[in-house]
N, C-alpha and C positions, 0 to 999 in steps of 0.2 A: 566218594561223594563229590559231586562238582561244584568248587568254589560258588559259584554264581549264581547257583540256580535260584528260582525263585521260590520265596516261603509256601508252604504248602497248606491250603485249606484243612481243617480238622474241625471236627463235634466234641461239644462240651458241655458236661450239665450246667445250667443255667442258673445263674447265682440269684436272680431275680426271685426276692420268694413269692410272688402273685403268679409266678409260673414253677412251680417246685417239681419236680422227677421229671420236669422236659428236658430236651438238648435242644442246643442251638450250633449253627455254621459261624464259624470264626476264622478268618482268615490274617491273617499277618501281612501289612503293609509295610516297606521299608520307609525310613525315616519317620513313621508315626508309632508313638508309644505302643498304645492300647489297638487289638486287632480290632477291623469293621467285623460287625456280625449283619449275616446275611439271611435271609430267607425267614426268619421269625422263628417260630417253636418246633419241634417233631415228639414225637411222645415215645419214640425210640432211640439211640446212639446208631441202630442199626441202618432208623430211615433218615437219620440225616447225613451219616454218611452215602447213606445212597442218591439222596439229592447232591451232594458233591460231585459226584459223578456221571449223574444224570448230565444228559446236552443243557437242559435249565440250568442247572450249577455250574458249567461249565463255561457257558456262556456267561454267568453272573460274574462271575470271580475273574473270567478274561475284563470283563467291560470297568470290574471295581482296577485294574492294574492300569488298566488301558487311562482312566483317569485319573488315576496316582500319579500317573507320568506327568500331566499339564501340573 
């Protein structure tokens, strides 16, 4: 595993209970407690890892690091 590398996006079920059996995109910020959650609901673990992955996700999760840094 490389020292440094950066935290890695994951799906989570969603503690919100107005949204109960969704997932949600949680990504882990250095220096901030609690991870940003991205992208809102999916109603699988399956589709929201796939938005992860997706160029959408992908791009999100660059753009949330990219302004972590300022």
């Amino acid at each position: 595993m490389k020292k440094y590398q950066k935290p890695q996006a994951y799906a989570a079920e969603t503690k919100d209970q107005r949204f109960a059996g969704t997932f949600e995109v949680l990504v882990p910020v250095p220096d901030r407690i609690k991870p940003h959650k991205l992208a809102g609901q999916f109603p699988t673990k399956q589709a929201a890892e796939g938005w992860i992955h997706s160029d959408e996700g992908q791009d999100a999760i660059a753009q949330l690091f990219e302004n972590a840094k300022r």
